[in-house]
C-alpha positions in Angstrom: -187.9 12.8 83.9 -185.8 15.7 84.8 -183.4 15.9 88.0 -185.8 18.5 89.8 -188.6 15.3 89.5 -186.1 12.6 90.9 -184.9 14.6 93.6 -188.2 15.3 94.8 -189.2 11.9 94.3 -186.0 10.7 96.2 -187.6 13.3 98.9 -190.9 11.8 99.5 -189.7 8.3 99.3 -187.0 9.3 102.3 -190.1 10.8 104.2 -192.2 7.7 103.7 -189.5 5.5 104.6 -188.5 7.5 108.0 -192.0 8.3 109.1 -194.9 6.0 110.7 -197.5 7.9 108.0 -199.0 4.8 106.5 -201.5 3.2 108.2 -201.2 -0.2 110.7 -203.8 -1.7 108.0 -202.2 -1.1 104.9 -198.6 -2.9 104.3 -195.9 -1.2 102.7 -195.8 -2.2 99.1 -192.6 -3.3 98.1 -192.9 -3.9 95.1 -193.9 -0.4 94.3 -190.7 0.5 96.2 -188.4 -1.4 94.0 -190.0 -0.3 90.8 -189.8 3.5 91.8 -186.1 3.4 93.1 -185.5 1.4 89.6 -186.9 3.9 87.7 -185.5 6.5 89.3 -181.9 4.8 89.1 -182.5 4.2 85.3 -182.7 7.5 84.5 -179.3 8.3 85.9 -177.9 5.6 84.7 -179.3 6.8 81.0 -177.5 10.2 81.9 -174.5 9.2 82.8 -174.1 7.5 79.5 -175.2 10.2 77.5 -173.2 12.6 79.2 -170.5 10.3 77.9 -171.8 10.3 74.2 -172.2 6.5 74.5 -174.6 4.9 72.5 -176.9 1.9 73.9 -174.8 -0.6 72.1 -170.7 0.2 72.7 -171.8 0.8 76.5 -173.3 -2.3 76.6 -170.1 -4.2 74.6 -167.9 -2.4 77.3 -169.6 -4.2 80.0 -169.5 -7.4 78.4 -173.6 -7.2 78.2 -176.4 -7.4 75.8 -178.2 -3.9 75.0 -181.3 -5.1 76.1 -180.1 -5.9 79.5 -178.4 -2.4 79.7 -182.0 -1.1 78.0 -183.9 -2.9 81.2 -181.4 -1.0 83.6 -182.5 2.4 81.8 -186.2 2.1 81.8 -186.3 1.0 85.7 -187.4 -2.5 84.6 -184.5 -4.5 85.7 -182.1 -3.1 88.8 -177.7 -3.8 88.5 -176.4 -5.1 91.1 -173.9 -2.8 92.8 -170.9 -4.4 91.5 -172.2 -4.1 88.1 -173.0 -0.7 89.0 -169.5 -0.5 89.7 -168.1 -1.5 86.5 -170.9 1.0 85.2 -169.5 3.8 86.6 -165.9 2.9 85.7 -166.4 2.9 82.0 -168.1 5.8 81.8 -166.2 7.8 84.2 -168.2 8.6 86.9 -168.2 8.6 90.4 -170.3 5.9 91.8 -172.1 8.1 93.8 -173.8 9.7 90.7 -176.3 6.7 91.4 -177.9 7.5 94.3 -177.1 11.5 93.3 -179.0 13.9 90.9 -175.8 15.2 89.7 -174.1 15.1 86.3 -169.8 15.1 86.4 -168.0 15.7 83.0 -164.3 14.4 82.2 -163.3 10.3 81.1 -161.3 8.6 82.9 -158.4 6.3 80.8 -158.1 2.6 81.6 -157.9 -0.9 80.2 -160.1 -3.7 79.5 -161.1 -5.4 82.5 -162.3 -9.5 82.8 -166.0 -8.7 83.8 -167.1 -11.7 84.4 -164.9 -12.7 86.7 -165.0 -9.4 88.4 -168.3 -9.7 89.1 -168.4 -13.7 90.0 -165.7 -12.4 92.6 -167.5 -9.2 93.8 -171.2 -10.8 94.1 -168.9 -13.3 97.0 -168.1 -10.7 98.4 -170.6 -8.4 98.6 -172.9 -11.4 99.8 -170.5 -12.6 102.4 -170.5 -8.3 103.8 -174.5 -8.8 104.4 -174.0 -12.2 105.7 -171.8 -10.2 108.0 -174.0 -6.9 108.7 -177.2 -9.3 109.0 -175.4 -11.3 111.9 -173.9 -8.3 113.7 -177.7 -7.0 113.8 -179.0 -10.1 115.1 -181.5 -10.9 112.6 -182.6 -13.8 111.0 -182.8 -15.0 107.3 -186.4 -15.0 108.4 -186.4 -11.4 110.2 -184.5 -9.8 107.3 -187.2 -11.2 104.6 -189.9 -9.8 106.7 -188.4 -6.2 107.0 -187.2 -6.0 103.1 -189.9 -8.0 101.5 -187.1 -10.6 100.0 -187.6 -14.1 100.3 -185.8 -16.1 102.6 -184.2 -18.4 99.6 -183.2 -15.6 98.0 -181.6 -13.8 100.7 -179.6 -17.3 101.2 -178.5 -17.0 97.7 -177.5 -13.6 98.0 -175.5 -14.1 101.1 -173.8 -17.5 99.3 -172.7 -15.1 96.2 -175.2 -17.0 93.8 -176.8 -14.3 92.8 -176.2 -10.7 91.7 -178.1 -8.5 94.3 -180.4 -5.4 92.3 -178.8 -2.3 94.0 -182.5 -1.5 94.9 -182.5 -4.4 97.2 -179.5 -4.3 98.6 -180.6 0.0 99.5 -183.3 -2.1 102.2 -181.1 -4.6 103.1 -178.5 -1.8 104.0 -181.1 0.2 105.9 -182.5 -3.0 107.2 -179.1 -4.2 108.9 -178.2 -0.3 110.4 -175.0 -0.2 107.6 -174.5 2.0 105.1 -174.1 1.1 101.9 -170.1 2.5 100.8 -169.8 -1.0 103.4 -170.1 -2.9 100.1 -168.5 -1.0 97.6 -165.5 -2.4 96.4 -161.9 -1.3 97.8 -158.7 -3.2 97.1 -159.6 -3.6 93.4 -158.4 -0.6 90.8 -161.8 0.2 89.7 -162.4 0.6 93.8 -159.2 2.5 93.5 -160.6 5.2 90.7 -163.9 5.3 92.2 -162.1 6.6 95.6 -160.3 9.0 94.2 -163.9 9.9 91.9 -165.4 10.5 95.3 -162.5 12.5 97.0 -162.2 14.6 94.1 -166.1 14.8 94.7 -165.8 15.9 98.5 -162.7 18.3 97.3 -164.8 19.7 94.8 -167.6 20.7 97.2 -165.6 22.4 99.8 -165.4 26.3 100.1 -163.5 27.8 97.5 -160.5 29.5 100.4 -160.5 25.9 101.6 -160.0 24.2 98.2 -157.2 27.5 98.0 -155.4 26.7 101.2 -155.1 22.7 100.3 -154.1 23.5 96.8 -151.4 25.9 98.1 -147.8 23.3 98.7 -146.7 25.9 100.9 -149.9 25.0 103.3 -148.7 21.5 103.3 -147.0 22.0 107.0 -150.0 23.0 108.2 -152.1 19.7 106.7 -149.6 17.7 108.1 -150.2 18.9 111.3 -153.8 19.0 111.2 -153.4 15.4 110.3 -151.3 14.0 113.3 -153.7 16.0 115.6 -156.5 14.1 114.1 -154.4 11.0 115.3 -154.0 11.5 118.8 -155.5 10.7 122.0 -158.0 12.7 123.8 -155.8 12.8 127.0 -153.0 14.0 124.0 -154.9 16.2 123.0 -156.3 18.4 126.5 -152.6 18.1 127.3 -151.0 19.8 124.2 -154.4 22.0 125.0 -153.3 23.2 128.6 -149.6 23.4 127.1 -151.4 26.3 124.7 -153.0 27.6 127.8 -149.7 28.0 129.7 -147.7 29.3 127.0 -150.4 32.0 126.5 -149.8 33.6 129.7 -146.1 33.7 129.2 -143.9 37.3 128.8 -142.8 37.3 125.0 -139.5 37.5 126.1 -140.1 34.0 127.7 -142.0 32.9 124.7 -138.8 33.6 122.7 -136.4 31.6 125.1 -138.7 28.5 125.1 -138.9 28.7 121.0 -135.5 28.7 120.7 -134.9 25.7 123.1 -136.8 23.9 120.9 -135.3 24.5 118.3 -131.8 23.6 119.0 -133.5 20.0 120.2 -134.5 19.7 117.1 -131.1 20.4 115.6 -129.7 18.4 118.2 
């Protein structure tokens, strides 16, 4: 399947999902859901790893799996859970939003061995505990939330608990389900949630305009990030008063311009 097919699947599925096409009569299949975002997932997981020149079997030792569970992932027959996913994209050096992307990034990232399982143990809590939280804040119900995602109520309950590893093609409904999106669960205070930020800055960085990516690059612009960046962090009344300031200075002689500059100036030497 190449990435012109999955991004046109991708397409249609978004369309499906955010229009009232299907008929009243006929229930959305679920199932059929699961299996195409699974198959569609596999083959960028499959990518990623050859992108890497990784065979089957040293990806699969790396993550402390068998190669027929990493095999399952490929084909779309079996769906990682995101924090597996995570651990997925740190070993081969990829930004975790290659996943739910059609693109390919190049480059390894160096790092040490990690203790997977209890990574994971610890990650599944917490990602379980986040949907507890989202489902309660959306005023649903266990029951509601089976009903909309097609999950059973015992296993959402063993989701929530951390008992079980949540297939990142579920928790994509439960996400959409609860009105989060899903960087709520992606892991943050660990180092692999530490690389995988900086993956996805480098991403955004990456896709900005070429002058832009200039000017940031440039140290002697970093004055005027700076600045940028404490405007960003004041107040609206802040801001429509440094606003009118502007507007007042505007209308000033140059010469009065010049005397108000150099008042400031010696306050700040002051």
């Amino acid at each position: 399947m190449s990435f012109s097919d999955i991004a046109a699947r991708l397409k249609k599925q978004r369309e499906q999902e955010g229009t009232d096409a299907r008929p009243a009569d006929r229930p959305l299949d679920f199932n059929e859901l699961y299996a195409l975002r699974s198959r569609i997932l596999g083959v960028l997981i499959r990518d990623a790893r050859l992108a890497r020149n990784r065979s089957l079997e040293s990806c699969a030792a790396s993550l402390q799996i068998s190669p027929e569970t990493l095999e399952a992932w490929e084909t779309g027959t079996k769906a990682p859970s995101l924090p597996e996913l995570e651990l997925l994209a740190y070993e081969l050096g990829v930004p975790i939003s290659h996943f739910w992307g059609t693109e390919t990034f190049n480059g390894n990232a160096p790092h040490d061995g990690l203790q997977h399982t209890e990574y994971l143990a610890l990650r599944n809590r917490v990602v379980g505990a986040l949907l507890r939280k989202a489902r309660t804040e959306a005023d649903l119900s266990i029951e509601a939330l089976a009903e909309q995602t097609g999950i059973s109520p015992e296993k959402l309950k063993a989701y929530e608990l951390g008992q079980e590893a949540i297939p990142l093609t579920e928790l994509t409904s439960l996400a959409t389900a609860t009105n989060v999106a899903l960087r709520v669960f992606l892991e943050n205070t660990h180092r692999i949630g530490h690389w995988l930020e900086l993956q996805e800055n480098f991403r955004r960085f990456s896709e900005m305009p070429e002058d832009m990516q200039a000017f940031i690059s440039n140290p002697v612009n970093a004055s005027f990030i700076e600045l940028a960046m404490w405007f960003s962090e004041l107040e609206v009344n802040d801001l429509r008063g440094i606003a009118e300031s502007i507007l007042h200075l505007s209308r000033l002689q140059p010469e009065e311009l010049r005397h108000i500059a150099e008042n400031i100036l010696n306050n700040i030497t002051l």
